[in-house]
Structures are given as C-alpha cells and as structure tokens.
C-alpha positions in Angstrom: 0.0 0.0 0.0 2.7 2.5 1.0 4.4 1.5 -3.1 1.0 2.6 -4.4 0.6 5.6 -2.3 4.0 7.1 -3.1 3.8 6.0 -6.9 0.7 7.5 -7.6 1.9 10.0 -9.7 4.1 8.1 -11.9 1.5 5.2 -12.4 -0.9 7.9 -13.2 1.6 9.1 -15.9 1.8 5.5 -17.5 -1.1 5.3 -17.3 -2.2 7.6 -19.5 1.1 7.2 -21.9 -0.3 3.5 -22.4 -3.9 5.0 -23.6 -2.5 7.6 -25.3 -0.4 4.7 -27.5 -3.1 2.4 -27.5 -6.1 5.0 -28.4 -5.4 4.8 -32.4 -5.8 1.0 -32.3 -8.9 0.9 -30.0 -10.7 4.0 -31.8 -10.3 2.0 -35.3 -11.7 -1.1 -34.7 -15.2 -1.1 -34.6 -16.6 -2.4 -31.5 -19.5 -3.9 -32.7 -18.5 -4.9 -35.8 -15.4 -7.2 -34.2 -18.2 -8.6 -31.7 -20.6 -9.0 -34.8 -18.0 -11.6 -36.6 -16.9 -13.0 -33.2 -20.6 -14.4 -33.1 -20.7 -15.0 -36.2 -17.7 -17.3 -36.8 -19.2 -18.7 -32.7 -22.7 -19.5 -34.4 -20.9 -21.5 -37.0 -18.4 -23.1 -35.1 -21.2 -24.2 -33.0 -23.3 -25.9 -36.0 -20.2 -27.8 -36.9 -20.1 -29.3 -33.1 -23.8 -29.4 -33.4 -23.7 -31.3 -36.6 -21.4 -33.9 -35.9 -23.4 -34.8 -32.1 -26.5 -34.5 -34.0 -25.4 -37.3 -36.8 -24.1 -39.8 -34.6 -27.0 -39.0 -32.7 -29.1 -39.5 -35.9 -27.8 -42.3 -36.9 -28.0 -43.6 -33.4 -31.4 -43.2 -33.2 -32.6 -44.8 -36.4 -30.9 -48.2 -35.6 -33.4 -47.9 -32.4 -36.1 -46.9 -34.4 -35.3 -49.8 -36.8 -35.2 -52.7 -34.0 -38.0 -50.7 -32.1 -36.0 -49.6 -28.5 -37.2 -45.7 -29.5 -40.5 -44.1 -31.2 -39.8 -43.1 -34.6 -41.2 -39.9 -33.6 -38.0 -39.3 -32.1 -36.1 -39.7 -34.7 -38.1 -37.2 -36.8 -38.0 -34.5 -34.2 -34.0 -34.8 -34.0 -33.9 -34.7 -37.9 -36.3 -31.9 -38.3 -34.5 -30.0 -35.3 -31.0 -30.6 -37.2 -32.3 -29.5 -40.3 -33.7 -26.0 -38.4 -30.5 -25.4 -37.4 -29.2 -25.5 -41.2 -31.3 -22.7 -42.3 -31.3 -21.1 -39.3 -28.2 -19.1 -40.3 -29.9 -18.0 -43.5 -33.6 -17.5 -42.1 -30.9 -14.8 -39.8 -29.4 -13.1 -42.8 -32.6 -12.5 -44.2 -34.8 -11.1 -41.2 -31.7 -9.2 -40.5 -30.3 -7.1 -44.1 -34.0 -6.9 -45.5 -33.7 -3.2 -45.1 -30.1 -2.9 -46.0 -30.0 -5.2 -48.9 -33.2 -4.5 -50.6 -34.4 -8.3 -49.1 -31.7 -9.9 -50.7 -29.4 -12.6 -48.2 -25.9 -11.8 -47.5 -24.7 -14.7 -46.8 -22.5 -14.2 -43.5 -24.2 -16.9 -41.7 -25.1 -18.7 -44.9 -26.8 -22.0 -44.4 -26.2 -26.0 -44.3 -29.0 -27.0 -46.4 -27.4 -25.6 -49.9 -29.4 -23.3 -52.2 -32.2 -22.2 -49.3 -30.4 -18.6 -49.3 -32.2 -17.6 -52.2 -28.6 -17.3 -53.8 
C-alpha cells in the first residue's frame, strides 16, 4: 500500500502514456462490428459441433427406431431440429439485411441446407 501511495503520480503518468499509444488502435476497430464476426464465426463453429453430435446421434437413433427400443417420432423430431438449425443461419441473414439489402441474403451466416439462401 505505502508502493502505491508514493507512486501514484508516476502510475498515473503511465497510465495515461499506455492509452495515449493504445487510443489509435482501439478507436479504429469497430466495437460492434469485431463482436458482430466474433458471433458470427461462434454460431458457426457451434453448427459444426452441433452437426457432428447431432449425426451420430441420428444415426444412433434410427438403428433404435429400426429394432424398435425408441419411437420413430423421435427420430423425426432430432432430424427436423437438425435441419432448423441449417437454415437457421440464413432465415438470420434474411430477417436481419432486408432493409439494407433491398431483401436480398448476405450470406455471413449462410446456411447448411445448400441453395435455401435464395442465392
């Protein structure tokens, strides 16, 4: 405590030096446009994990189906729920660049289904 209280000063002064060198890095980078593609390369990263549970899973469930341990409405909810998630990254793009792109889809997201975008 008695470091701190006779270094104020001089902490104070680096301090501010370090956001005085840092300040033309942090005022160029777009806040929400770095958190924007953060979630966006998150959302896919996560259908990829989601994808490969969800097809072992799948494929899991259909040898049940088959010998009759599970319901086969089981096995249709887990494919339908799978293929939601495909077009969920297009159904995004759309509700979200309607205004900007005239209702056209960008494509950041993009979707697992192939040719759903409208593209």
């Amino acid at each position: 405590m008695r470091f701190l209280k006779n270094n104020v000063w001089t902490l104070t002064a680096l301090l501010f030096l370090f956001c005085v060198v840092m300040v033309d890095q942090a005022s160029a980078a777009s806040v929400f446009g770095t958190a924007k593609d953060k979630l966006q390369q998150l959302f896919k990263n996560a259908k990829t994990v989601l994808f490969v549970i969800g097809g072992f899973g799948l494929i899991a469930l259909a040898f049940q189906a088959i010998f009759g341990k599970v319901k086969w409405p089981w096995f249709a909810a887990l494919a339908f729920g799978l293929a939601v998630v495909a077009a969920a990254g297009a159904i995004v793009d759309y509700a979200v660049n309607t205004a900007d792109t005239g209702g056209t889809v960008s494509g950041d997201l993009g979707d697992s289904l192939g040719g759903i975008s409208g593209q």
